[in-house]
KOLGU-4560 file (N, C-alpha, C; in nm, 3 decimals, padded with zeros to 5 digits):
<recs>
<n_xx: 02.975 n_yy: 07.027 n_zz: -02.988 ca_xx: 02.956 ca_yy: 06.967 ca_zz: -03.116 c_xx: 02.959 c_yy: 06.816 c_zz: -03.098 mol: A seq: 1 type: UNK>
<n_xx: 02.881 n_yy: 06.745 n_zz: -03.158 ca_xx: 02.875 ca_yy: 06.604 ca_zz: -03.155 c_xx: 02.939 c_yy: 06.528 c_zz: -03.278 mol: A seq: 2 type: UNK>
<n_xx: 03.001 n_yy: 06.405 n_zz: -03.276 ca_xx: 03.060 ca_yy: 06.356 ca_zz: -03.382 c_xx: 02.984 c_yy: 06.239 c_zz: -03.374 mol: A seq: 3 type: UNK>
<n_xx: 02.962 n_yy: 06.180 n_zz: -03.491 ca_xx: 02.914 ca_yy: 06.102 ca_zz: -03.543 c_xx: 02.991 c_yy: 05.998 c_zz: -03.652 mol: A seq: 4 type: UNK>
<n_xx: 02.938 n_yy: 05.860 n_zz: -03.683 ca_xx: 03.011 ca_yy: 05.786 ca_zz: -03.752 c_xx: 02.935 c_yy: 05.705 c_zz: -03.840 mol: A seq: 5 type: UNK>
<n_xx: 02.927 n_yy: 05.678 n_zz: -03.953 ca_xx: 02.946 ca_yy: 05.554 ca_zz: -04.042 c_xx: 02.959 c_yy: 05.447 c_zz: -03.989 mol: A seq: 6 type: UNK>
<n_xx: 02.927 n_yy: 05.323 n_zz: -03.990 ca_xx: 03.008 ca_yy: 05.190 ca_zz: -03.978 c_xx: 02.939 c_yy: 05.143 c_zz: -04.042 mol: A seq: 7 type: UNK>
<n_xx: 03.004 n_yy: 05.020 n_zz: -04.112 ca_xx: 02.889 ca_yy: 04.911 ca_zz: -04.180 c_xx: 02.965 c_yy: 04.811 c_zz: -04.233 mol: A seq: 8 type: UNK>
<n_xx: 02.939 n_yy: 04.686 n_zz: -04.263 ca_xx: 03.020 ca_yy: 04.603 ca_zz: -04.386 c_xx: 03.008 c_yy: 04.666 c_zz: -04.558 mol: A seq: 9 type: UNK>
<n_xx: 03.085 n_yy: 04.580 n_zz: -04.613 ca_xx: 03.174 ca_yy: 04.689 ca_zz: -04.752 c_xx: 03.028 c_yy: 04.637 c_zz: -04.851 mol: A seq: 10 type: UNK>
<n_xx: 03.007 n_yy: 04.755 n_zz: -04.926 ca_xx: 02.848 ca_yy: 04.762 ca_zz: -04.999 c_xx: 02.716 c_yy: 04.759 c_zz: -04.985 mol: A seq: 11 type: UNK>
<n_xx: 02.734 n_yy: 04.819 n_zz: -04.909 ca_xx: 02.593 ca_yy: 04.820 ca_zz: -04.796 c_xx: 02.515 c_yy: 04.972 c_zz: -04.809 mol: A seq: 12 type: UNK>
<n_xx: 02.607 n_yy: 05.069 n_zz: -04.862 ca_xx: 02.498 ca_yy: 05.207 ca_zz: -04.906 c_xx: 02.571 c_yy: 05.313 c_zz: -04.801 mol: A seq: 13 type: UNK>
<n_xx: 02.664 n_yy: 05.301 n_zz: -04.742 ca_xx: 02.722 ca_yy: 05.391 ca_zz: -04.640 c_xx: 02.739 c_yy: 05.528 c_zz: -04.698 mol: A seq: 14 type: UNK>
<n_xx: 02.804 n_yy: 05.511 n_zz: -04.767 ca_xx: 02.862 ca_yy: 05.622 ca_zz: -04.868 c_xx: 02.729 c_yy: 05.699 c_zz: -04.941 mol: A seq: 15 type: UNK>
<n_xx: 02.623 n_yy: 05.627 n_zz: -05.004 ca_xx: 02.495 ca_yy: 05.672 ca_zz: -05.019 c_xx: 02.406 c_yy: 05.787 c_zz: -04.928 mol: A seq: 16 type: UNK>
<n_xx: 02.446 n_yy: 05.691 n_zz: -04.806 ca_xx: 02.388 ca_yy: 05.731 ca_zz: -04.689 c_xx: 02.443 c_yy: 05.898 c_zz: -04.648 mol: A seq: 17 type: UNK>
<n_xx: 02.543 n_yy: 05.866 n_zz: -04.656 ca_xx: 02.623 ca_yy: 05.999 ca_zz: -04.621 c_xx: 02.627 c_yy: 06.130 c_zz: -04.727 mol: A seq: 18 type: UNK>
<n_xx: 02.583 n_yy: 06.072 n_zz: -04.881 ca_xx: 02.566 ca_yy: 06.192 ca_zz: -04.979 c_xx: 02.434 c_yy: 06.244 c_zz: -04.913 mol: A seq: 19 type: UNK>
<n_xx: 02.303 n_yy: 06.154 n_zz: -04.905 ca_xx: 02.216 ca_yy: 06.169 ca_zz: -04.869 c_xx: 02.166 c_yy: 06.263 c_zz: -04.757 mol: A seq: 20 type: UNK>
<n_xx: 02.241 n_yy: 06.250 n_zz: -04.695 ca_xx: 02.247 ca_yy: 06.335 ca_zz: -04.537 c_xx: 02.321 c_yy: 06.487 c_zz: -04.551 mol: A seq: 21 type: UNK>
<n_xx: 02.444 n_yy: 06.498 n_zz: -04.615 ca_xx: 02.544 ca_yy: 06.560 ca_zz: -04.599 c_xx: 02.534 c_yy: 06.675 c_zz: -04.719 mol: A seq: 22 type: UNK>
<n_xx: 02.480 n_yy: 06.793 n_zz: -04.724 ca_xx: 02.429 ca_yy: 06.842 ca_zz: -04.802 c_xx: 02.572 c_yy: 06.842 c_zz: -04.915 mol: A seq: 23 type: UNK>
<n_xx: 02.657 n_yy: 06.895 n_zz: -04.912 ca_xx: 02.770 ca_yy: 06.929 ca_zz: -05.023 c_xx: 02.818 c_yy: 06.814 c_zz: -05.040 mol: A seq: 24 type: UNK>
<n_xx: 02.774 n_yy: 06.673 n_zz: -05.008 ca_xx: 02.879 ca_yy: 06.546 ca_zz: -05.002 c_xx: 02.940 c_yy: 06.545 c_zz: -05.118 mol: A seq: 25 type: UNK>
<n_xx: 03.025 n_yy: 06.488 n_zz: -05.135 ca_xx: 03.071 ca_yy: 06.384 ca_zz: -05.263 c_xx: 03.142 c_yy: 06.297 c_zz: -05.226 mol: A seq: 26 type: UNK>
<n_xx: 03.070 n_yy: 06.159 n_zz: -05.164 ca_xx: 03.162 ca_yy: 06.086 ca_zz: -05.153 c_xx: 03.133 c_yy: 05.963 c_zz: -05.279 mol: A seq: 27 type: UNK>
<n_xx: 03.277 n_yy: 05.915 n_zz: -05.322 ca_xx: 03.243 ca_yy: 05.797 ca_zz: -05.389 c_xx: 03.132 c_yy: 05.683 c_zz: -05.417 mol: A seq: 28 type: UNK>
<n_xx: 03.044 n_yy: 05.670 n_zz: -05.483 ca_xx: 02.949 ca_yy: 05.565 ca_zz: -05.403 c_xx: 02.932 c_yy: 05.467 c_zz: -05.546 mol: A seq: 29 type: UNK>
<n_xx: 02.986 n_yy: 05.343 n_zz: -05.564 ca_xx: 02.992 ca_yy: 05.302 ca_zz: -05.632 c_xx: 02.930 c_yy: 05.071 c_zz: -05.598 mol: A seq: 30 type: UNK>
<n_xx: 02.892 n_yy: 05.055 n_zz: -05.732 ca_xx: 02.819 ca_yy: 04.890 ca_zz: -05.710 c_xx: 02.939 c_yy: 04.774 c_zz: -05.694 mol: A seq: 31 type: UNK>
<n_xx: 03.028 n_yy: 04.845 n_zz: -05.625 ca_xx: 03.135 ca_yy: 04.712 ca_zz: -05.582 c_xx: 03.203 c_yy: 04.769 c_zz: -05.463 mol: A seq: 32 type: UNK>
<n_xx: 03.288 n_yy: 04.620 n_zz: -05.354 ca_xx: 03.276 ca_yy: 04.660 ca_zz: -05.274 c_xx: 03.446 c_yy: 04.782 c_zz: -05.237 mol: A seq: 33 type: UNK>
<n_xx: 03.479 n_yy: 04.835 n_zz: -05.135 ca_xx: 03.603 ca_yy: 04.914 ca_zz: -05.137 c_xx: 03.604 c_yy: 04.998 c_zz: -05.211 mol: A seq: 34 type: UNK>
<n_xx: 03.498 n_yy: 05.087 n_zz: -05.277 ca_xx: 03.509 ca_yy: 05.155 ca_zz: -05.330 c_xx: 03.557 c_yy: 05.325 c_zz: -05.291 mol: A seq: 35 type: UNK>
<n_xx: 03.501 n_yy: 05.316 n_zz: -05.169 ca_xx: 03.533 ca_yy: 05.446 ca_zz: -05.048 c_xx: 03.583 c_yy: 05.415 c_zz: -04.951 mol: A seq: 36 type: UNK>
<n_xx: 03.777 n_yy: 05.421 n_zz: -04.974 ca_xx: 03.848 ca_yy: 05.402 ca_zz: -04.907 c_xx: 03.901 c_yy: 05.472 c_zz: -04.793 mol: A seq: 37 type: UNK>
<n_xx: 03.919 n_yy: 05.615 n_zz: -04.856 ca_xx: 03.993 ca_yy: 05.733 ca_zz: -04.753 c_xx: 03.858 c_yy: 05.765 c_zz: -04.727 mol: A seq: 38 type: UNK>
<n_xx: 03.881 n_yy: 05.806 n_zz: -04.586 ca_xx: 03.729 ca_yy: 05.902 ca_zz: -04.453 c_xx: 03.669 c_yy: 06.013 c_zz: -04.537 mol: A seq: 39 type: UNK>
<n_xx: 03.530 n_yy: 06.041 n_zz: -04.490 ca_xx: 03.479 ca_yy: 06.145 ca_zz: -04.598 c_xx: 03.415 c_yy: 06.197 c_zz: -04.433 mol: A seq: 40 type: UNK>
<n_xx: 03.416 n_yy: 06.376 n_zz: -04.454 ca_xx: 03.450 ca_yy: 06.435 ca_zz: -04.364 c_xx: 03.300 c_yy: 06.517 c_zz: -04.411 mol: A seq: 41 type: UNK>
<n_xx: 03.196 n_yy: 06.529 n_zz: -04.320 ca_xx: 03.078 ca_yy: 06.654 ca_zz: -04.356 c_xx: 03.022 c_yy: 06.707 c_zz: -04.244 mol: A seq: 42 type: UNK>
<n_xx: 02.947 n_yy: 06.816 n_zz: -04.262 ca_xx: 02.892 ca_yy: 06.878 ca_zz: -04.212 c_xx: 02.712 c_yy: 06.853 c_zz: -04.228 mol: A seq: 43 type: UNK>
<n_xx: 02.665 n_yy: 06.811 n_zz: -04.085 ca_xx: 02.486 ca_yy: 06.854 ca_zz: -04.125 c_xx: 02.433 c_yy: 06.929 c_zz: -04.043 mol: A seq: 44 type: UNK>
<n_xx: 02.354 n_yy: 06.997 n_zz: -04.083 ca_xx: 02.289 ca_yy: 07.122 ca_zz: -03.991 c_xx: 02.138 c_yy: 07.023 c_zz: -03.931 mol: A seq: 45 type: UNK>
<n_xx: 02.170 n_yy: 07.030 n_zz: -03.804 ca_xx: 02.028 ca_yy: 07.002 ca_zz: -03.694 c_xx: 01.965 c_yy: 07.127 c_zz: -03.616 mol: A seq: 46 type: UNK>
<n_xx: 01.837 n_yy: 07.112 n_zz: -03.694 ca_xx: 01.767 ca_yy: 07.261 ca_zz: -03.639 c_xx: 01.718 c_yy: 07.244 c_zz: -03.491 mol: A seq: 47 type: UNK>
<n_xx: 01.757 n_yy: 07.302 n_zz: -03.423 ca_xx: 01.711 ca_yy: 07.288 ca_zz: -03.262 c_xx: 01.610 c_yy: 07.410 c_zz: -03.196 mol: A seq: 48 type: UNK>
<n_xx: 01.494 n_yy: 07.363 n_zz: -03.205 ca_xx: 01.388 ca_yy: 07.481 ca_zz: -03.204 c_xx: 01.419 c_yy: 07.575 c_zz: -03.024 mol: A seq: 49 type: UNK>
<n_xx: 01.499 n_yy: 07.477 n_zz: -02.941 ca_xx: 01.511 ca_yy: 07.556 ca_zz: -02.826 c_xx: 01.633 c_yy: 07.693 c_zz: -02.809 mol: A seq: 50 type: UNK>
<n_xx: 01.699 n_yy: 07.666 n_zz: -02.944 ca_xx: 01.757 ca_yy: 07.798 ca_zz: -02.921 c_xx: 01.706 c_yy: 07.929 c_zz: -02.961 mol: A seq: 51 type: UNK>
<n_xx: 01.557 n_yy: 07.926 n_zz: -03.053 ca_xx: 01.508 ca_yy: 08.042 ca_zz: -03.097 c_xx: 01.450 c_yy: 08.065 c_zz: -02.970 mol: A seq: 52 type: UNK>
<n_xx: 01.437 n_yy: 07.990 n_zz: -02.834 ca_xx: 01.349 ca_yy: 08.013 ca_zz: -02.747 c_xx: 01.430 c_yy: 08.126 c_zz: -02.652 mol: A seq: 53 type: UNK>
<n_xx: 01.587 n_yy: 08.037 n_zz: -02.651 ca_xx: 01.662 ca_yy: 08.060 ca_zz: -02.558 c_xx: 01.713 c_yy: 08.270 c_zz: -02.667 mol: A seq: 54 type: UNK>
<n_xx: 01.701 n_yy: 08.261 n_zz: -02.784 ca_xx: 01.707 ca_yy: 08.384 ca_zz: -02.814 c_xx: 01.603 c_yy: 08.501 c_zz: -02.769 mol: A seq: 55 type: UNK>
<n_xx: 01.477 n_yy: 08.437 n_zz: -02.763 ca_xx: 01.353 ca_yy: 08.544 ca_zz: -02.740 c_xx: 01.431 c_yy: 08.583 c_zz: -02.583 mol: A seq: 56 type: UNK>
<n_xx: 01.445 n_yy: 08.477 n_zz: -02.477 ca_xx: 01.435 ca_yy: 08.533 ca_zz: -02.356 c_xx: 01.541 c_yy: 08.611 c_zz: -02.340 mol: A seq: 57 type: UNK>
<n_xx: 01.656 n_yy: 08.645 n_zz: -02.428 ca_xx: 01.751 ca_yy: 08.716 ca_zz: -02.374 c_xx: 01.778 c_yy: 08.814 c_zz: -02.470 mol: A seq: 58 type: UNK>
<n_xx: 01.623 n_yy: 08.845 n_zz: -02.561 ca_xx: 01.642 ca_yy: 08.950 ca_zz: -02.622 c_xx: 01.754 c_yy: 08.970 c_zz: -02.741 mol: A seq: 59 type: UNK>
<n_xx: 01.801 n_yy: 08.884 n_zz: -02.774 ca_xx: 01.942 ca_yy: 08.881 ca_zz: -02.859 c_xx: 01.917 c_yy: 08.863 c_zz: -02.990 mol: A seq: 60 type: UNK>
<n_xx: 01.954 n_yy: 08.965 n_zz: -03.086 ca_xx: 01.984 ca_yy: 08.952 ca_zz: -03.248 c_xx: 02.066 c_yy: 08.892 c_zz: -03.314 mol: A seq: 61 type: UNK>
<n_xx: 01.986 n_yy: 08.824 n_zz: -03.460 ca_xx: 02.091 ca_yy: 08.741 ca_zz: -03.500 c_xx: 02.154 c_yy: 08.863 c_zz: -03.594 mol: A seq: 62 type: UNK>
<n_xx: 02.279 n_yy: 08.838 n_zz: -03.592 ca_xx: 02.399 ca_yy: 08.945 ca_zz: -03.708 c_xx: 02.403 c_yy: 08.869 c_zz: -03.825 mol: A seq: 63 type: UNK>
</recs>
């Protein structure tokens, strides 16, 4: 699993960025700056076409 990060100076769309991306987000995102103080924690799904490959060759079902 890979982790990933945010950084930016304060009002710059970070928090935007991250509803945007992060399908269930809710993070704060508001027109002043400090508005999203405590870490906002998500999940994004990256489709990787080489594992349907790596499924054909070994014959394996998805459950």
């Amino acid at each position: 699993m890979l982790r990933a990060g945010i950084v930016g100076l304060p009002n710059v769309g970070k928090s935007t960025l991250f509803n945007a991306v992060v399908a269930n987000a809710k993070a704060q995102a508001a027109n002043f700056p400090f508005c999203t103080i405590e870490p906002n924690v998500g999940i994004v799904a990256v489709p990787d076409t080489r594992l349907q490959v790596l499924a054909e060759l070994s014959s394996s079902a998805e459950t």
